[in-house]
N, C-alpha and C positions, 0 to 999 in steps of 0.2 A: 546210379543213373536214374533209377526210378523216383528219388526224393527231388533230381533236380530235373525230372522230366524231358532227361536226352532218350531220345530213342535207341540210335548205334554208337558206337565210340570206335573211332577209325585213326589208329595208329601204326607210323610209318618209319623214320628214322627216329633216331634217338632213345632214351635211356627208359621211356614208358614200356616199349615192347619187349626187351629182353628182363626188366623188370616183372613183367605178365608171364610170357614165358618161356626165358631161357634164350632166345635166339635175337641175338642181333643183326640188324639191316645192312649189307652194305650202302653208303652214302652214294648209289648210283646216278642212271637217267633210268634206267629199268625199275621199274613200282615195287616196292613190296609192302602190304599195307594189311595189317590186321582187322578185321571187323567181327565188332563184339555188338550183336545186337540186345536191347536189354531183357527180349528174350528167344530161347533158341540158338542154337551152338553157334560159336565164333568159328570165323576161315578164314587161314592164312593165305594171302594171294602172293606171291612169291616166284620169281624168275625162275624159270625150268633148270636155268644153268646152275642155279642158287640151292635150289632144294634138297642135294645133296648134304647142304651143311644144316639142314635143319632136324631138332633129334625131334621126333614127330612122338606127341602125346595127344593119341587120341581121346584122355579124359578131358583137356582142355580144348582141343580146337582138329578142324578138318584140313588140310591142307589142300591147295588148288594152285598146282603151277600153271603157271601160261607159257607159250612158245613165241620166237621173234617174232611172229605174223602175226600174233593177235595183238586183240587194247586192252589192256588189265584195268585202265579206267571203266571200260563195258562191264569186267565182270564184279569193279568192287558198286558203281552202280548199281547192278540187277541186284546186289546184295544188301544195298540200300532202300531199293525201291521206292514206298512215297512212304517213309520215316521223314515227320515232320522236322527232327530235329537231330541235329548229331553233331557229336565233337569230336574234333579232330586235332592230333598230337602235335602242339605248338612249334615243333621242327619242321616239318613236311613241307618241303620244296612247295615254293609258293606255283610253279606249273601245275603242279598235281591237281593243287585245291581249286586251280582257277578252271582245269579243266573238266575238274569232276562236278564244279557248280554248276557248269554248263550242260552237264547231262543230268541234274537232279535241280532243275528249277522251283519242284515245291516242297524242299529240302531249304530250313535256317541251318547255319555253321554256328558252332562254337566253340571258344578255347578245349581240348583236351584237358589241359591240367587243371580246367575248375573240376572234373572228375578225379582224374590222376593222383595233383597234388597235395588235397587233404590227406589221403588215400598213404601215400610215399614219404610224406612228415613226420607218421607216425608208426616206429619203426617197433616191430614184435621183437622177442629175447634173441633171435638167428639172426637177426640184421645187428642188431648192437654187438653179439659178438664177431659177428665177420668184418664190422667194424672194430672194433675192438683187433684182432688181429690184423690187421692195418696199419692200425695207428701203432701197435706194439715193431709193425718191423721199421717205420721209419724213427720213433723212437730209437732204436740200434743203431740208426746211422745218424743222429743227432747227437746221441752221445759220444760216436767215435770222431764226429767233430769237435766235438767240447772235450773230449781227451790227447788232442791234438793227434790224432792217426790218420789224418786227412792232411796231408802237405795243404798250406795256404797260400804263405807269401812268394810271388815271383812266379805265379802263374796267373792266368787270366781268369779271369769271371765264369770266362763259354768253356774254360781248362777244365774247374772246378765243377759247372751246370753238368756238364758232361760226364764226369763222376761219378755225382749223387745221382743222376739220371741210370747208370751201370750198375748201383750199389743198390735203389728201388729194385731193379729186376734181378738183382742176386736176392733180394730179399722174398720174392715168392711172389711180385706183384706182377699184372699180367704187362700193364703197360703203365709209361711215363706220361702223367695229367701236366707234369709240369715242375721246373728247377729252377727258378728263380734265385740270382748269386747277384746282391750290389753289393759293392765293397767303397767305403769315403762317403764322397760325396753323392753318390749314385744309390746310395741306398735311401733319399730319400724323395725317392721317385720308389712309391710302393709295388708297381709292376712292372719295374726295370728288365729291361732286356738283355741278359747278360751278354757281353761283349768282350772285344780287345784290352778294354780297361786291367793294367795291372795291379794284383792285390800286395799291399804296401806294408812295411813293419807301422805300426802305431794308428790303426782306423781300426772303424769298425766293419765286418761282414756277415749282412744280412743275409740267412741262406731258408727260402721258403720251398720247397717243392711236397709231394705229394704223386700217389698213382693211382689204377684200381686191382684189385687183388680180386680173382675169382672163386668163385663159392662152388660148390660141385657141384649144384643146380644149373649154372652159369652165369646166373645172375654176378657182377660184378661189384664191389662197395671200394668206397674213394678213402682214401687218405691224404691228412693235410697237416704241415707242421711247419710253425715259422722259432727259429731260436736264432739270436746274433751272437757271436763270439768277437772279440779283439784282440788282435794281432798283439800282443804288450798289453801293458798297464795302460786301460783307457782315463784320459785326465778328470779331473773333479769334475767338469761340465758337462763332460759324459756320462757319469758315473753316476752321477745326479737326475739326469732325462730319463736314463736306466732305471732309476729309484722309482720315477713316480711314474713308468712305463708296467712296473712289476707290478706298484702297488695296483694299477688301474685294470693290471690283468685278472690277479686275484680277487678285484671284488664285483668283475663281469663275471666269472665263471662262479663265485659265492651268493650272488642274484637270480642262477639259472632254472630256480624251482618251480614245479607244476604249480601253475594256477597264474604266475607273475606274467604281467604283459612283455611281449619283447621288447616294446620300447622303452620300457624300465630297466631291461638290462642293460640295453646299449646306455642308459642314462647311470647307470651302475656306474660303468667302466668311464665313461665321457666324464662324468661330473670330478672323480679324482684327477683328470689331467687340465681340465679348466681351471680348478681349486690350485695347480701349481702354477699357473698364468701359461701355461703350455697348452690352451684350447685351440687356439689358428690351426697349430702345428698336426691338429688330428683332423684329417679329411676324409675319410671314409666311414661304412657304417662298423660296428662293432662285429659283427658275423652273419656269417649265411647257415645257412640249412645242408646237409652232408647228406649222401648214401650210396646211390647208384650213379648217381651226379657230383662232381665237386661245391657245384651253387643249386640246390634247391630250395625250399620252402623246409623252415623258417628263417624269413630272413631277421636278424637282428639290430634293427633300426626304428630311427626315431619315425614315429608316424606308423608303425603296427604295432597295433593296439589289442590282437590274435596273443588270448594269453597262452601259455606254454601248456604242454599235457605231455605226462608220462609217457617216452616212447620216444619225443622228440631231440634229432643232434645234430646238434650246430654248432660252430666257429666261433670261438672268442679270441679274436686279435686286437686288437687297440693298438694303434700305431702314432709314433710322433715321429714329424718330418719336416727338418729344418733346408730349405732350400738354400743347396750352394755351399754344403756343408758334411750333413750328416743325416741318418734315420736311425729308427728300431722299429721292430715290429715283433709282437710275442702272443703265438698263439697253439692253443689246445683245440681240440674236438672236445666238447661234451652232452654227454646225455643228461635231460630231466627225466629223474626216476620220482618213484613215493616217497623215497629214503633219501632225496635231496641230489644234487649234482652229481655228478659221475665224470671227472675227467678221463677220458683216453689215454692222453699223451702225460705219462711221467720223466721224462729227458727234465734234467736240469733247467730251472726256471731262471735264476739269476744270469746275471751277466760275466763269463767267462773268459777268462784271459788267457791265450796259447800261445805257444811257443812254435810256432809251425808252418 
């Protein structure tokens, strides 16, 4: 705060505050909004009703609940007072800020996560392994699908989402980020919605989800894994997209070392599937940034130029998608260490054919 000259840092919903400490916001109309001034003790303003759930660490912060009758915009004001500048958590109900501008007229705004996100990129040895157990439990359920222990054909997409959505929270994880099942031609619609569509002998099924697993601190870290399997022996044209879908995964996540820009990685992974004439068919960037969030910073795309440092994990997927047809999509978590990339996810990388 003090390098970029914010005064307070005023965080309300989302993954900045229980990142800080431990207690997440419910998504209300009731305020609950952290203020960290850059200096002198942070306070938690927090709904009376609310306070209960909060584990109160008086080495971090004071707690102030408010009651129905009051305006919790009044007191995170007074706590602002004339701080010429403050940033505020890129989530927070646009009411909030509009109404809080109007009580701190000689107050500038600014993004939160120009504070935050350098800050959450770069992830100490407790965050890689709580990621790290993450990625280990849905690895287990990647492989029980590529060991065919997951019935496939002759249910639905939302049968199967539903599942691995059951099998994340057998795995230890707190909640479901997400289960993404296309199967055919719907897999190459990368954020397909899984549906009524039935899963068929002879296609392929894209199955992407991901949760967050809690740490005992409370802080929460994400997990994310995409692996495709094929109902039968997928045909040579398959099998072949699959090839330079592999190779292009492998030399994103073999680019991911400290010091290299990110847009050289995404150019890693991009430049093997242009080289097959299969460039159209890749529309998204190469990976996002992982932690307490599913999408943080670093993102892995052309145009950041933010080279990598030790600490940072993020997504290597590289996907090709044939409209009207087919997709794949094949991705790992990794960390840039000193000692070079660090994949997460060990689940089978090839393209696997089940009987199931």
């Amino acid at each position: 705060m003090d390098a970029q000259g914010v005064d307070v840092l005023l965080l309300s919903v989302g993954a900045d505050l229980p990142w800080l400490i431990g207690y997440e916001a419910m998504p209300l109309e009731r305020l609950t909004m952290l203020v960290v001034p850059r200096e002198g003790d942070a306070t938690l303003v927090v709904p009376r009703l609310e306070a209960p759930r909060v584990t109160e660490r008086g080495d971090l912060f004071r707690l102030l609940p408010w009651g129905e009758t009051e305006d919790p915009l009044d007191l995170v004001a007074s706590l602002v007072g004339a701080a010429p500048v403050a940033a505020i958590g890129d989530r927070t109900w646009a009411q909030f800020l509009v109404d809080l501008m109007a009580r701190t007229p000689g107050t500038t705004f600014r993004r939160g996560s120009e504070v935050t996100g350098p800050l959450r990129a770069v992830k100490d040895a407790a965050e890689v392994e709580a990621l790290a157990r993450a990625s280990a439990a849905v690895d287990r359920i990647a492989a029980e699908l590529q060991g065919g222990q997951i019935p496939l054909v002759g249910r639905t997409e939302a049968e199967l989402s539903a599942e691995l959505s059951r099998r994340i929270l057998a795995e230890g994880h707190h909640r479901v980020n997400f289960a993404i099942v296309a199967a055919g031609e719907n897999a190459a619609s990368p954020h397909h919605e899984a549906g009524s569509r039935v899963i068929r002998e002879g296609e392929v099924v894209l199955c992407d989800f991901g949760g967050t697993m809690l740490t005992d601190d409370g802080a929460g870290y994400c997990s994310d894994i995409t692996r495709c399997v094929h109902t039968g022996e997928p045909s040579a044209e398959f099998a072949e997209l699959y090839a330079v879908l592999h190779e292009a995964q492998a030399a994103g996540v073999a680019a991911g070392v400290v010091g290299r820009p990110a847009e050289e990685v995404d150019a890693a992974a991009r430049d093997v599937i242009a080289a097959a004439g299969m460039g159209e068919w890749f529309i998204h960037r190469t990976g996002h940034g992982i932690g307490v969030e599913e999408h943080e910073d670093p993102y892995i795309v052309s145009g950041n130029t933010e080279p990598l440092v030790a600490g940072n994990a993020f997504s290597i997927e590289p996907g090709i998608y044939v409209p009207g047809r087919w997709g794949a999509r094949l991705e790992d978590i990794v960390v840039s260490t000193p000692d070079g990339p660090r994949s997460l996810n060990e689940a089978e990388h090839a393209l696997v054919a089940v009987d199931a």
